[in-house]
The first five atom37 places (N, CA, C, CB, O) and aatype in JSON, in Angstrom:
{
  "aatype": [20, 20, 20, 20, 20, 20, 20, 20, 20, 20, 20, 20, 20, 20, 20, 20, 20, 20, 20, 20, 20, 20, 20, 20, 20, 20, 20, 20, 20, 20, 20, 20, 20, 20, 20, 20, 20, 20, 20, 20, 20, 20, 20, 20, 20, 20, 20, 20, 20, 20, 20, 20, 20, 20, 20, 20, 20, 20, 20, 20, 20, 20, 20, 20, 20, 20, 20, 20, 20, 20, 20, 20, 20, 20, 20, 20, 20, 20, 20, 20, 20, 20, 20, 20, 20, 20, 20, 20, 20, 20, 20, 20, 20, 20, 20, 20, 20, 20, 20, 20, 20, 20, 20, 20, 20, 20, 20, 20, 20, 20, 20, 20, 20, 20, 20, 20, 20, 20, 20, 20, 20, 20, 20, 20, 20, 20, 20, 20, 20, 20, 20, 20, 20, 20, 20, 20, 20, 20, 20, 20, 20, 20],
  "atom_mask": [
    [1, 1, 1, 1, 1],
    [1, 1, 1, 1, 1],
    [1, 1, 1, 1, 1],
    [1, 1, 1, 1, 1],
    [1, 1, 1, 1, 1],
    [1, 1, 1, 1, 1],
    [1, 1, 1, 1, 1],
    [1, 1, 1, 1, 1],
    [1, 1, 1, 1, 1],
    [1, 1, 1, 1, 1],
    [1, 1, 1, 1, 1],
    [1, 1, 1, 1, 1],
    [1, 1, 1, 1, 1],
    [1, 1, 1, 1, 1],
    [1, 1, 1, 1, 1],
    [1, 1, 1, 1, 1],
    [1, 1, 1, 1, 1],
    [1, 1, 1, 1, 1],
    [1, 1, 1, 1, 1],
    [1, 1, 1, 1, 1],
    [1, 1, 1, 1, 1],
    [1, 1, 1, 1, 1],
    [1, 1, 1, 1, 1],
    [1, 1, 1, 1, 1],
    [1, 1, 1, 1, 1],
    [1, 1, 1, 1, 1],
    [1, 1, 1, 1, 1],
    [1, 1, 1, 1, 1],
    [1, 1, 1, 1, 1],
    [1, 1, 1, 1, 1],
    [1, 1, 1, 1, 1],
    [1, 1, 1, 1, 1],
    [1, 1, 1, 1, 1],
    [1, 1, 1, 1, 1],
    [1, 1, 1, 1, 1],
    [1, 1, 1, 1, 1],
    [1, 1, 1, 1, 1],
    [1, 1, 1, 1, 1],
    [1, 1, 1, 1, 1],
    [1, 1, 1, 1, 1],
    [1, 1, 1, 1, 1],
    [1, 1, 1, 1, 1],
    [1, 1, 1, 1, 1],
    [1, 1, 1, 1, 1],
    [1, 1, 1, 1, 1],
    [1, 1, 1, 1, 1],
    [1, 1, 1, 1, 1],
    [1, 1, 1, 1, 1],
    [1, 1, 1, 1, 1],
    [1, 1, 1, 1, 1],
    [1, 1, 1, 1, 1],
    [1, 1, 1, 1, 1],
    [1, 1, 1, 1, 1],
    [1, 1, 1, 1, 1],
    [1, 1, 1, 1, 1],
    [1, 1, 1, 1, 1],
    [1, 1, 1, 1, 1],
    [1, 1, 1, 1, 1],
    [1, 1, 1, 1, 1],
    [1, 1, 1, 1, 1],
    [1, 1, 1, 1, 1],
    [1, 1, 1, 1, 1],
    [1, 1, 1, 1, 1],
    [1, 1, 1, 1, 1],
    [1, 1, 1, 1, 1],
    [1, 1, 1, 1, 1],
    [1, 1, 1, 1, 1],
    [1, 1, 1, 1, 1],
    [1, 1, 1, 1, 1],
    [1, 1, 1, 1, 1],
    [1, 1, 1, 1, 1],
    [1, 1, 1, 1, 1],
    [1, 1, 1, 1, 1],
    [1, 1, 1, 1, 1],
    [1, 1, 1, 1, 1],
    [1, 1, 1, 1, 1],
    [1, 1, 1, 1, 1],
    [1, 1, 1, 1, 1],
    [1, 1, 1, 1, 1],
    [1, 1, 1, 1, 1],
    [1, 1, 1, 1, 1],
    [1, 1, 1, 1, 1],
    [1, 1, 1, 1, 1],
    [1, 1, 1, 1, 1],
    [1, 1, 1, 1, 1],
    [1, 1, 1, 1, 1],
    [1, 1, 1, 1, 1],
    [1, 1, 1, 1, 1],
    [1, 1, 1, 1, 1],
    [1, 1, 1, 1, 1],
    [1, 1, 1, 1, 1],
    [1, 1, 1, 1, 1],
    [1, 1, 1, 1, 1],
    [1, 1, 1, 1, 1],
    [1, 1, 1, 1, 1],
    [1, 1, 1, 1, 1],
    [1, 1, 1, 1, 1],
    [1, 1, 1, 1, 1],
    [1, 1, 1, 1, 1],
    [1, 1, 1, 1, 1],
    [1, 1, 1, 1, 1],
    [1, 1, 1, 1, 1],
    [1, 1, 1, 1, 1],
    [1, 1, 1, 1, 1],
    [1, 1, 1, 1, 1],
    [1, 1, 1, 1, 1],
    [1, 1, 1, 1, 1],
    [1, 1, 1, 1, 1],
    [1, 1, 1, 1, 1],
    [1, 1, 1, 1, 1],
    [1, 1, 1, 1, 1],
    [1, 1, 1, 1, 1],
    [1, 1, 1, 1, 1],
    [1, 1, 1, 1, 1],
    [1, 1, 1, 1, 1],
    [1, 1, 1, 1, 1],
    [1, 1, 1, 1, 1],
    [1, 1, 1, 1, 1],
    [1, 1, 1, 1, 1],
    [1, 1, 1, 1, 1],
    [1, 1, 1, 1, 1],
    [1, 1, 1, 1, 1],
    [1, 1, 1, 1, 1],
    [1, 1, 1, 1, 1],
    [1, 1, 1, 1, 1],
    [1, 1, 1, 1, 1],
    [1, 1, 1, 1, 1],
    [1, 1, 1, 1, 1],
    [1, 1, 1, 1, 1],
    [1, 1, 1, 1, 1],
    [1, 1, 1, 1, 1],
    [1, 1, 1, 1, 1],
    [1, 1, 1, 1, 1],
    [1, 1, 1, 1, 1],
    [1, 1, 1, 1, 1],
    [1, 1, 1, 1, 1],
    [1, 1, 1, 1, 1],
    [1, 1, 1, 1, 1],
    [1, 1, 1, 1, 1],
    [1, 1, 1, 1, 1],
    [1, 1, 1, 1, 1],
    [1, 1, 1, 1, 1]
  ],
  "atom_positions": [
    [[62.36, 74.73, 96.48], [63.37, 75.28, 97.37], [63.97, 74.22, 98.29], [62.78, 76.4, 98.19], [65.01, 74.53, 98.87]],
    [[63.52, 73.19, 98.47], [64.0, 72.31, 99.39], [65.07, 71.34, 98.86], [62.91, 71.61, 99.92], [65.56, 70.44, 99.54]],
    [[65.36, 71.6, 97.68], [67.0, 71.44, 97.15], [67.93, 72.22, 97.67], [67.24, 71.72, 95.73], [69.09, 71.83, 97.49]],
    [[67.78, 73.28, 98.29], [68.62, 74.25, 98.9], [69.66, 73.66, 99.91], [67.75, 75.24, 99.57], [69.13, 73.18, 100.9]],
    [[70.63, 73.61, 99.89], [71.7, 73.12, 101.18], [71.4, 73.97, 102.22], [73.4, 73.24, 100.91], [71.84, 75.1, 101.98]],
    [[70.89, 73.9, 103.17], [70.58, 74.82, 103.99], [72.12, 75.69, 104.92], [69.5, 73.97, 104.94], [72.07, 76.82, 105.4]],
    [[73.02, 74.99, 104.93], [74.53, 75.17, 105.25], [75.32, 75.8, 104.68], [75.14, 74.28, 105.27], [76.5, 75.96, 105.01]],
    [[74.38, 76.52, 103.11], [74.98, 76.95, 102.17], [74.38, 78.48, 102.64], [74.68, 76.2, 100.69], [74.95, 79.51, 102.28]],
    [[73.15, 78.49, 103.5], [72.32, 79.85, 103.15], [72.55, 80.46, 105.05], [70.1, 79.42, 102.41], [72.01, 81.56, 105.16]],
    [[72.96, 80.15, 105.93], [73.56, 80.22, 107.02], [74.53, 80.1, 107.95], [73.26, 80.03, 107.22], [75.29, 79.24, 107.51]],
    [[74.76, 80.33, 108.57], [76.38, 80.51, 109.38], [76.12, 79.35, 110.47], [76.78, 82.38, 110.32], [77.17, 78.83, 110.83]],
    [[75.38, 79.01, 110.87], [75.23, 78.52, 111.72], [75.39, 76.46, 111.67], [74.02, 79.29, 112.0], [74.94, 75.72, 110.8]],
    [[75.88, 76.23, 112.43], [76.42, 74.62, 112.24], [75.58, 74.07, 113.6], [78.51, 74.34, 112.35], [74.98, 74.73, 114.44]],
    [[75.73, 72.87, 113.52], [75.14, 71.83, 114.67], [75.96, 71.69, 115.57], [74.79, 70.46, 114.29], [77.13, 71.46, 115.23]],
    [[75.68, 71.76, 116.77], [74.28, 71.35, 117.26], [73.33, 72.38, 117.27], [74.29, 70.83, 118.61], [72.25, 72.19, 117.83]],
    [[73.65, 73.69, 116.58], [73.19, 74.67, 117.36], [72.02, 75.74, 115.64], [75.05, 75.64, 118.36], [71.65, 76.91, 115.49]],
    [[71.88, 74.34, 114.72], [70.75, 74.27, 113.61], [69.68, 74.28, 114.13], [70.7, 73.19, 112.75], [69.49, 73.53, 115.09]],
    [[68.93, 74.9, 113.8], [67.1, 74.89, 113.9], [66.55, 75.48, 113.28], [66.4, 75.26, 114.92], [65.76, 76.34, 113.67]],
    [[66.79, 75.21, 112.11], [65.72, 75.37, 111.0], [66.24, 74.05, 109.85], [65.8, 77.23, 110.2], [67.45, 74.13, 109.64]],
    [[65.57, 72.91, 109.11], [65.88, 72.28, 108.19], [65.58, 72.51, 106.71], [65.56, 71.37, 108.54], [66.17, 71.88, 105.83]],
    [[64.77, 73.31, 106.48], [64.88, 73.76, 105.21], [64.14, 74.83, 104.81], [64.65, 72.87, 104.44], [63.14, 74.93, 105.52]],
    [[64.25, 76.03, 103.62], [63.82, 77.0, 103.3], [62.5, 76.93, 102.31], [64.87, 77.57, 102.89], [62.72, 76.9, 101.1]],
    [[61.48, 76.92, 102.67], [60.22, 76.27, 102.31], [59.62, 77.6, 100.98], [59.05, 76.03, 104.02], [59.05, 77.26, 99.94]],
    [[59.8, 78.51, 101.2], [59.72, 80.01, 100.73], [60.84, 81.02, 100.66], [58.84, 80.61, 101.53], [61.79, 80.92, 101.44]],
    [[60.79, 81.85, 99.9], [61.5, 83.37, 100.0], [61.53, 84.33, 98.86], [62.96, 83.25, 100.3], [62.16, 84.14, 97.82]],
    [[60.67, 85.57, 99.19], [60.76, 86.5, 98.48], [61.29, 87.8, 99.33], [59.53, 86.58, 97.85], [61.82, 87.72, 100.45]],
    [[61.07, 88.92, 98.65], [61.6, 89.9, 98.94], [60.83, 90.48, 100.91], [61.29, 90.87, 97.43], [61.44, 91.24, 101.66]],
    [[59.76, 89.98, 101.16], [58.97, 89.95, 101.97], [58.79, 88.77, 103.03], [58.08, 90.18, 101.33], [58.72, 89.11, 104.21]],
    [[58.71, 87.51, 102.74], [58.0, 86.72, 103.04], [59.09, 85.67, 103.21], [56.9, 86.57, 102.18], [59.49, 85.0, 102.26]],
    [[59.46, 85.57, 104.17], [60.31, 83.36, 103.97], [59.8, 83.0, 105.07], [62.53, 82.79, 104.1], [59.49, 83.58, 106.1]],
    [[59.74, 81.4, 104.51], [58.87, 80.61, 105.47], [60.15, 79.54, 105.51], [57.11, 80.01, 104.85], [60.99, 79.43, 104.61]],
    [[60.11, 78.64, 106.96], [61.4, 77.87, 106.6], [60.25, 76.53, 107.74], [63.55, 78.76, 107.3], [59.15, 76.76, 108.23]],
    [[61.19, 75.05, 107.82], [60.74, 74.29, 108.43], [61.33, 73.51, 109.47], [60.34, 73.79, 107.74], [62.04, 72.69, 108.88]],
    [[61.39, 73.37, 110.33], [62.46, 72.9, 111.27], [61.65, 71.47, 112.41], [63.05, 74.55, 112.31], [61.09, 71.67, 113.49]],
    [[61.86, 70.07, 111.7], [61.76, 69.02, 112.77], [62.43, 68.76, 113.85], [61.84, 68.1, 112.37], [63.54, 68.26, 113.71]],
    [[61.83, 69.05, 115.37], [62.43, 68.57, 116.15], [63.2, 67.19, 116.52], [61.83, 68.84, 116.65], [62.54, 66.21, 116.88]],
    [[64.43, 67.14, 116.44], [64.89, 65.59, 117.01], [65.15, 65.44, 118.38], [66.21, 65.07, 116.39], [65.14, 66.45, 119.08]],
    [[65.4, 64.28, 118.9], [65.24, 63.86, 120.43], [66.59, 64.34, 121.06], [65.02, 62.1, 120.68], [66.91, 64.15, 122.23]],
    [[67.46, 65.12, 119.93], [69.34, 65.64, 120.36], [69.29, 66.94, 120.36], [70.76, 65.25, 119.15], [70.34, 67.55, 120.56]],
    [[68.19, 67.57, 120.16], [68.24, 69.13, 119.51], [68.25, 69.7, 120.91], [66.78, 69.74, 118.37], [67.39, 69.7, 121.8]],
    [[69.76, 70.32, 120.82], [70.22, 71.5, 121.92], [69.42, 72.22, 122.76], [70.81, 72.51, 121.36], [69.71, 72.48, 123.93]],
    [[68.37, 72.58, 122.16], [67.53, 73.46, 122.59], [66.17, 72.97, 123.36], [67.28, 74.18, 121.48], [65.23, 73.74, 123.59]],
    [[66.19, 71.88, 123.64], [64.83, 71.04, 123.47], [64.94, 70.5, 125.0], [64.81, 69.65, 122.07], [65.86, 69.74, 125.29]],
    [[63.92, 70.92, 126.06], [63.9, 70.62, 127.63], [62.62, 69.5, 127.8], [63.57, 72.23, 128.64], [61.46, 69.77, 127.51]],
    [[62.97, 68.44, 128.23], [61.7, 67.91, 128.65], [60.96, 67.65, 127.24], [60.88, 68.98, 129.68], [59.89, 68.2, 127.0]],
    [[61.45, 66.98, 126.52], [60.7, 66.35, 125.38], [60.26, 67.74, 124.37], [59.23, 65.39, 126.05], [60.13, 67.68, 123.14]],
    [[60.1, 68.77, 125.07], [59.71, 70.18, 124.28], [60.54, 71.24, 124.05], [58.75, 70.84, 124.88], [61.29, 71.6, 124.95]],
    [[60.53, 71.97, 122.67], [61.28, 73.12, 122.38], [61.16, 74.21, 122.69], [61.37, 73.3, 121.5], [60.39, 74.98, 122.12]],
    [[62.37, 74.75, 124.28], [62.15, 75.88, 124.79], [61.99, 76.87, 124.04], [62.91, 76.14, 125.51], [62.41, 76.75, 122.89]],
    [[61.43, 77.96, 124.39], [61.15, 79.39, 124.09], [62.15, 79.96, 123.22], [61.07, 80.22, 125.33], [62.0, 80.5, 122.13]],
    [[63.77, 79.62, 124.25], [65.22, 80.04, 123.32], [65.24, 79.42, 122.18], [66.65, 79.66, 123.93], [65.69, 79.93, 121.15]],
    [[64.76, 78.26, 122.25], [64.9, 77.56, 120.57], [64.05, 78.4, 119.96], [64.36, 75.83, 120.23], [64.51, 79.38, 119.37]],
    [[62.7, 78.16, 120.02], [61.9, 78.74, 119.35], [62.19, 80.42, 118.54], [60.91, 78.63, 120.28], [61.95, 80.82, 117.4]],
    [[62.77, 81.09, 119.72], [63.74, 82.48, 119.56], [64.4, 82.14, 118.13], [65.12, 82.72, 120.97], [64.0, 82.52, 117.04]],
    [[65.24, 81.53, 118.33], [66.36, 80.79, 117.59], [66.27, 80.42, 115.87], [66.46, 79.42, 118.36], [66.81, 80.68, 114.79]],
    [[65.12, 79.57, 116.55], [64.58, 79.11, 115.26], [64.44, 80.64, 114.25], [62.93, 78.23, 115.59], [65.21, 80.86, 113.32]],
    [[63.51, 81.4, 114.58], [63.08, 82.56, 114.08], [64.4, 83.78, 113.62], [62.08, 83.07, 115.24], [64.16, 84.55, 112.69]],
    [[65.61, 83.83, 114.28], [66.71, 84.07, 113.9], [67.37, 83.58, 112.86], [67.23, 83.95, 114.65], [68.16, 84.18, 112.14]],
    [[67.0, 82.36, 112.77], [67.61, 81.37, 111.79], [66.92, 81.34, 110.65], [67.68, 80.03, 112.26], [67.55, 81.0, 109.65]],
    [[65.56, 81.67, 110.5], [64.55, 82.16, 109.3], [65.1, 83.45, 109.15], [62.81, 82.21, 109.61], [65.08, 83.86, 107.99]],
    [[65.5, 84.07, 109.84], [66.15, 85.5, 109.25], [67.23, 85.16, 108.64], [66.56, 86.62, 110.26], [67.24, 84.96, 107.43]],
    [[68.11, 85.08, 109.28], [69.05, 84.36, 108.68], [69.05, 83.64, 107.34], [69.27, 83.59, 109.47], [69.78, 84.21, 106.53]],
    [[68.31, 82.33, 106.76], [68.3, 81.66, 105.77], [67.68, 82.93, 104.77], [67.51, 80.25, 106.0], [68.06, 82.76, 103.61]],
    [[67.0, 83.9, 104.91], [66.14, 84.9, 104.19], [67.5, 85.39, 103.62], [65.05, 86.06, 105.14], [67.91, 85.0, 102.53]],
    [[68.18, 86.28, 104.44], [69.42, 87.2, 104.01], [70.29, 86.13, 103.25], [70.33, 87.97, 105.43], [70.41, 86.35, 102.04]],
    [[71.01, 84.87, 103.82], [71.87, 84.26, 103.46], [71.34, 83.8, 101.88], [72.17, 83.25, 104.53], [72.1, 83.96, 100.93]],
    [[70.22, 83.33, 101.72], [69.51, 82.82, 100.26], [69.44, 83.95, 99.28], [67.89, 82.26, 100.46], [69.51, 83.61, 98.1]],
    [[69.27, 85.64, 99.61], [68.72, 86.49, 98.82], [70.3, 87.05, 98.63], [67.4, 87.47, 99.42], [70.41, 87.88, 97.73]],
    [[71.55, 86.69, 99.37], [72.94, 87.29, 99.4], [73.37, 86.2, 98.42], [73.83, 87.43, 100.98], [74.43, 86.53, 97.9]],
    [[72.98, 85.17, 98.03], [73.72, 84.04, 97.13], [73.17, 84.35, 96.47], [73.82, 82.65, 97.21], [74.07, 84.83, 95.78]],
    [[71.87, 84.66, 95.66], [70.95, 84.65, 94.58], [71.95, 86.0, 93.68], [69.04, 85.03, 95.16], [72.4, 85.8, 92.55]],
    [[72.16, 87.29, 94.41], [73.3, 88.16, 94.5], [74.77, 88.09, 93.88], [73.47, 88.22, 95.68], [75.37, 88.95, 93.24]],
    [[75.12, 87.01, 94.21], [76.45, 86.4, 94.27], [77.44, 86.53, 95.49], [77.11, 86.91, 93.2], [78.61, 86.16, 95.46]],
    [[76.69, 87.19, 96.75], [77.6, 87.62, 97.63], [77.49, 86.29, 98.46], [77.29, 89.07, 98.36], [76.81, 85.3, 98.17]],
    [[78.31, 86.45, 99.55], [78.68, 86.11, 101.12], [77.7, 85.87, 101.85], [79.35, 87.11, 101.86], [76.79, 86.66, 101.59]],
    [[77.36, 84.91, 102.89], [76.66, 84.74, 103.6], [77.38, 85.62, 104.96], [76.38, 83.31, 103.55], [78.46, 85.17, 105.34]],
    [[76.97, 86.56, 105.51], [77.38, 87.56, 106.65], [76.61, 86.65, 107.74], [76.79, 89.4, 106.48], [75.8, 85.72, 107.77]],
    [[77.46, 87.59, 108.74], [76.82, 86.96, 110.16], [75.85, 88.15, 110.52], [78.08, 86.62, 111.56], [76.0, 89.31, 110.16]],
    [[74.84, 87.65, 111.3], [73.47, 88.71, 111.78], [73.54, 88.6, 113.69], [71.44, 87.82, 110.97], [74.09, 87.84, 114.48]],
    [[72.92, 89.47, 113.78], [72.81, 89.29, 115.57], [71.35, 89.43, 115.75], [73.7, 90.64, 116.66], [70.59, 89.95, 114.94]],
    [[71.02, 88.85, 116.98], [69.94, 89.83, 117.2], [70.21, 90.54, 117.79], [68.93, 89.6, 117.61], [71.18, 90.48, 118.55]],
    [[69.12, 91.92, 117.62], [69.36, 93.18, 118.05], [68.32, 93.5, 119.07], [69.39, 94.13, 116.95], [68.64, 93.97, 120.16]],
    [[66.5, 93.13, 118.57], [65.48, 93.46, 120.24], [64.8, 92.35, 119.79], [64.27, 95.17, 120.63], [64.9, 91.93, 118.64]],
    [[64.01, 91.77, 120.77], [63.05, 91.21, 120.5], [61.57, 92.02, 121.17], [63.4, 89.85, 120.92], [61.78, 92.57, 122.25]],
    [[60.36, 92.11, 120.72], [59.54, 92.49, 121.46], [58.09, 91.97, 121.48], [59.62, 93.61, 121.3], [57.61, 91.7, 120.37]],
    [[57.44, 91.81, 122.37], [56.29, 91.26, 122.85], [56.08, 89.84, 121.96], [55.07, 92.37, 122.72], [55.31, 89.53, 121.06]],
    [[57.1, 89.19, 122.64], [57.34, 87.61, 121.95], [56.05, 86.82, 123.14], [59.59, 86.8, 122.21], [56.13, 86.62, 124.35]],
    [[55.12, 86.57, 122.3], [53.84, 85.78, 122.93], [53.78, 84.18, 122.2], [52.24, 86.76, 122.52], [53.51, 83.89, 121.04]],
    [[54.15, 83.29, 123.37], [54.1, 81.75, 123.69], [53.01, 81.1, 123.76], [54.6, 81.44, 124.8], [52.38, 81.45, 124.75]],
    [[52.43, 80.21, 123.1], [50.97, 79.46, 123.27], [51.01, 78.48, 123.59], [50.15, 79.3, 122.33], [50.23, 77.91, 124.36]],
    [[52.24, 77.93, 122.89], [52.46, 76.27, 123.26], [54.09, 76.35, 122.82], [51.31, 74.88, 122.12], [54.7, 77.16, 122.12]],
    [[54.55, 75.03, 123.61], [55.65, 74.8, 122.86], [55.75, 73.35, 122.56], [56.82, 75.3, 123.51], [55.42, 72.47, 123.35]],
    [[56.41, 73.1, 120.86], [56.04, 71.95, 120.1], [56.84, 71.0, 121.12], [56.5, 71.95, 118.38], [57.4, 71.48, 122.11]],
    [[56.86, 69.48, 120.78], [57.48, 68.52, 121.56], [58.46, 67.96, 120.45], [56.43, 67.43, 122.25], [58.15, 68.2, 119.28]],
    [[59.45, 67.35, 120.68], [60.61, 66.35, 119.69], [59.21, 65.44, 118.99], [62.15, 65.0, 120.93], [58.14, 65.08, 119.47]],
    [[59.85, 65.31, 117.64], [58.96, 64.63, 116.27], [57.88, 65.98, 115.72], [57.75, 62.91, 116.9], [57.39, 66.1, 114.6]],
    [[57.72, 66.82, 116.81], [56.8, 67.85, 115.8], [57.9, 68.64, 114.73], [55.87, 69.21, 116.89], [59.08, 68.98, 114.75]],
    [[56.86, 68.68, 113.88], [58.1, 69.83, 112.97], [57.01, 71.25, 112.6], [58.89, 68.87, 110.89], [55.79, 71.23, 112.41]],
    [[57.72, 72.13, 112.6], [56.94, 73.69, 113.27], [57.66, 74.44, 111.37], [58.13, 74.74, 115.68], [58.56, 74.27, 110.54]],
    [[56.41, 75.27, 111.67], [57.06, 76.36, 110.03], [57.4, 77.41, 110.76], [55.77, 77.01, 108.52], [56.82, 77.62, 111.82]],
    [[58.23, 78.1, 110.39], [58.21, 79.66, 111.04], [58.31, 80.89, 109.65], [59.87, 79.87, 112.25], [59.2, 81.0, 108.81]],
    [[57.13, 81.62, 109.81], [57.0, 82.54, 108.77], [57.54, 83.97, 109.2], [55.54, 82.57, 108.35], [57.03, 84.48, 110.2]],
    [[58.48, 84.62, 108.54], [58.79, 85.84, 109.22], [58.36, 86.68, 107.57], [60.71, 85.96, 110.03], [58.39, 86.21, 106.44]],
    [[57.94, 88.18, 108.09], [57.49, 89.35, 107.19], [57.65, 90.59, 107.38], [56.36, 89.38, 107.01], [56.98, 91.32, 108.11]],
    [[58.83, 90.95, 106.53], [59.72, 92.22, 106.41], [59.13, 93.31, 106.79], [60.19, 92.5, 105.15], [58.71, 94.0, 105.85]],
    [[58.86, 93.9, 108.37], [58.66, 95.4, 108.28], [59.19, 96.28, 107.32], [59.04, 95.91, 109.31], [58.65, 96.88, 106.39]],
    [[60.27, 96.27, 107.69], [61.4, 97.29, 107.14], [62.93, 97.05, 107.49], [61.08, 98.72, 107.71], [63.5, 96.61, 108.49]],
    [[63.4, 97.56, 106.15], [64.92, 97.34, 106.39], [65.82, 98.45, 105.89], [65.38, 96.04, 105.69], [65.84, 99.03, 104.8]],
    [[66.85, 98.63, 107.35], [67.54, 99.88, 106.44], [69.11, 100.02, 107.61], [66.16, 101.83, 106.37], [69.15, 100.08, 108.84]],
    [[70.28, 100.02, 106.55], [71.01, 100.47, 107.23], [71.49, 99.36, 108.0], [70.51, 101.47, 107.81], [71.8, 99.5, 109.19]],
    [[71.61, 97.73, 107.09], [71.87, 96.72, 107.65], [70.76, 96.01, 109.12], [73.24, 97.12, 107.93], [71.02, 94.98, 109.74]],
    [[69.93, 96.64, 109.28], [68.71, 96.6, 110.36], [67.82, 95.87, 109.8], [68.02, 97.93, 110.79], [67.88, 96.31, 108.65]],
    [[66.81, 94.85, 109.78], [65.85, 94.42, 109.65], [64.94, 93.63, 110.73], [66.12, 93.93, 108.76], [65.17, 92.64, 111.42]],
    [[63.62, 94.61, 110.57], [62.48, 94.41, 111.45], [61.45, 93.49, 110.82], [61.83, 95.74, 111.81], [60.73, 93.79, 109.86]],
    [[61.48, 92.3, 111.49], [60.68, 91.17, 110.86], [59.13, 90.96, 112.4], [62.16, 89.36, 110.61], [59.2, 91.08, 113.62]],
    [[58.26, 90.7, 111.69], [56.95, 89.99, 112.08], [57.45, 88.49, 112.01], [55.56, 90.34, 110.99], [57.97, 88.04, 110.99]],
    [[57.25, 87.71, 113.23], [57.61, 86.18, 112.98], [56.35, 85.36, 113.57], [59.16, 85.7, 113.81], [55.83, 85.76, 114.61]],
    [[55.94, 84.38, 112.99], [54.89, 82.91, 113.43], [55.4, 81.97, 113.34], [53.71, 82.51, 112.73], [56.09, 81.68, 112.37]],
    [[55.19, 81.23, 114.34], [55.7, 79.75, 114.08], [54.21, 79.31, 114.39], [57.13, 79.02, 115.18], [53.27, 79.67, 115.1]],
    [[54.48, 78.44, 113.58], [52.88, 77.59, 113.8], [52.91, 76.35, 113.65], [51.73, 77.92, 112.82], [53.91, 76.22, 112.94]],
    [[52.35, 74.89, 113.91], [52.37, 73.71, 114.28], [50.76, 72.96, 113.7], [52.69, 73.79, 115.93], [49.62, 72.88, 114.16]],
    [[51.25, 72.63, 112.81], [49.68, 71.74, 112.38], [48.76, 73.23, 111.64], [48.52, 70.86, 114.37], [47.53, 73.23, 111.67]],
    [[49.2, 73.88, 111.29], [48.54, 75.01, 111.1], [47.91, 75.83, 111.97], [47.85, 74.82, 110.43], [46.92, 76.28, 111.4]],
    [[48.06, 76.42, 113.57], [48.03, 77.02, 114.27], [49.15, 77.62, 114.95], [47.42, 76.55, 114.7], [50.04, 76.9, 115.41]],
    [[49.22, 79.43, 115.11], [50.28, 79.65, 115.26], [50.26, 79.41, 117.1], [50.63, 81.04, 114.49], [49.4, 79.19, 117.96]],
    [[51.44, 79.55, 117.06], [51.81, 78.85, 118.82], [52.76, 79.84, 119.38], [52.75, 77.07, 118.91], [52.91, 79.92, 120.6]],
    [[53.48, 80.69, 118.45], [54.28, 81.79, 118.74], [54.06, 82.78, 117.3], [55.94, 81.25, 119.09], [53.76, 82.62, 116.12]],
    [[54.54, 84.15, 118.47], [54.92, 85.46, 117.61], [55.45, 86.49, 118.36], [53.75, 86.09, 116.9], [55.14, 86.71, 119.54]],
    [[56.33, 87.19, 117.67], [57.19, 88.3, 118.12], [57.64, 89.15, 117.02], [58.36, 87.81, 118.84], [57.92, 88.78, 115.88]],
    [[57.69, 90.31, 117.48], [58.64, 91.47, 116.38], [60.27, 91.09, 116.86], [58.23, 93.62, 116.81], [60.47, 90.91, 118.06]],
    [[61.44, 90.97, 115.88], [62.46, 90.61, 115.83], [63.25, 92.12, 114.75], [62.35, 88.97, 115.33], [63.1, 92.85, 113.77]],
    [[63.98, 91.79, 115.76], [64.92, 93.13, 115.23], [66.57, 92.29, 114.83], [65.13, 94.64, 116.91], [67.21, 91.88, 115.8]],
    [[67.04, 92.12, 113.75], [67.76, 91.88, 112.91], [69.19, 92.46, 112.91], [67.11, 92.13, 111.99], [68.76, 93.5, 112.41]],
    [[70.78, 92.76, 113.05], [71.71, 93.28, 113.03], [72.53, 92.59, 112.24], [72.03, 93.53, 114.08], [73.13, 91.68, 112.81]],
    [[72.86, 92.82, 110.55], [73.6, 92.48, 109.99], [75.44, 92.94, 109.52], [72.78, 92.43, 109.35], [75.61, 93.95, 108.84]],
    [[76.28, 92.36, 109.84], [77.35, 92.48, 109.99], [77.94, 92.2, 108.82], [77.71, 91.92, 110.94], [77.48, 91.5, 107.92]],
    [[79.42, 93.05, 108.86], [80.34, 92.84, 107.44], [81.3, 91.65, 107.44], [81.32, 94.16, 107.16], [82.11, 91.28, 106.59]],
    [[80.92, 91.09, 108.81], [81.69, 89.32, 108.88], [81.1, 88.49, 107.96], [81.47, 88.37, 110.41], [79.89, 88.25, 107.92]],
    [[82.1, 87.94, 107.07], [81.58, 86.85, 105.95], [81.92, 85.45, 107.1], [82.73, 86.86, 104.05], [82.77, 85.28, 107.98]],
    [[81.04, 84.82, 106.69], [80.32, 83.6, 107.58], [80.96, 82.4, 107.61], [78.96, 83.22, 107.11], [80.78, 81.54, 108.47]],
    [[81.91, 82.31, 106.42], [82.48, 81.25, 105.94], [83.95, 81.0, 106.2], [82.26, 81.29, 104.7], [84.67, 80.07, 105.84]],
    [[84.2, 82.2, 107.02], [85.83, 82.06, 107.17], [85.97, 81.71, 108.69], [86.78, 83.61, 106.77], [87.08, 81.53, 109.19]]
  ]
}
């Protein structure tokens, strides 16, 4: 999967990327990987705020829908978020770490998808939150 253009499977452009590539994806399960650099928007004090981290995990939603909408033949749409809830912080990585973030499909319906998300670092997770998903009939590319 890491032949994937990642620009191909999301709406989203730089500076405002955080995720570098789609490591996994099934109907359940995508895992994506995102190295911090010393320019990344999101990144306070050598470390990747909380909003990134948010972000990041949006953006694994994101690459999920955008990869399983091409496989399709469709459009990459734009998504929002819709809730986040009981998003619990352990650490936050520093620039040169590179973090996985695994998200896992509650349920989806009605353009809505409720994802379980981890980001984890060296193989310990460091964050998690339930993420609530809002997919839109805006094609991404125009």
């Amino acid at each position: 999967m890491n032949e994937i253009d990642i620009f191909e499977i999301i709406p989203q452009r730089p500076p405002m990327v955080m995720i570098d590539s789609l490591e996994s994806c099934d109907d359940t399960t995508t895992v994506t990987s995102f190295f911090i650099k010393p320019d990344c928007i999101l990144a306070d004090n050598d470390e990747l705020t909380a909003e990134g981290m948010l972000e990041n995990i949006a953006q694994t939603c994101a690459a999920r829908i955008g990869y399983l909408n091409r496989l399709a033949g469709h459009t990459v749409k734009l998504g929002f978020i819709g809730a986040i809830k009981s998003f619990r912080l352990k650490a936050r990585p520093k620039v040169g770490d590179t973090i996985k973030t695994t998200i896992t499909v509650k349920e989806e319906i009605f353009g809505i998808t409720l994802v379980d998300a981890d980001i984890s670092l060296n193989g310990n997770i460091i964050a998690n939150t339930t993420m609530k998903i809002a997919l839109s009939d805006i094609d991404a590319s125009k």
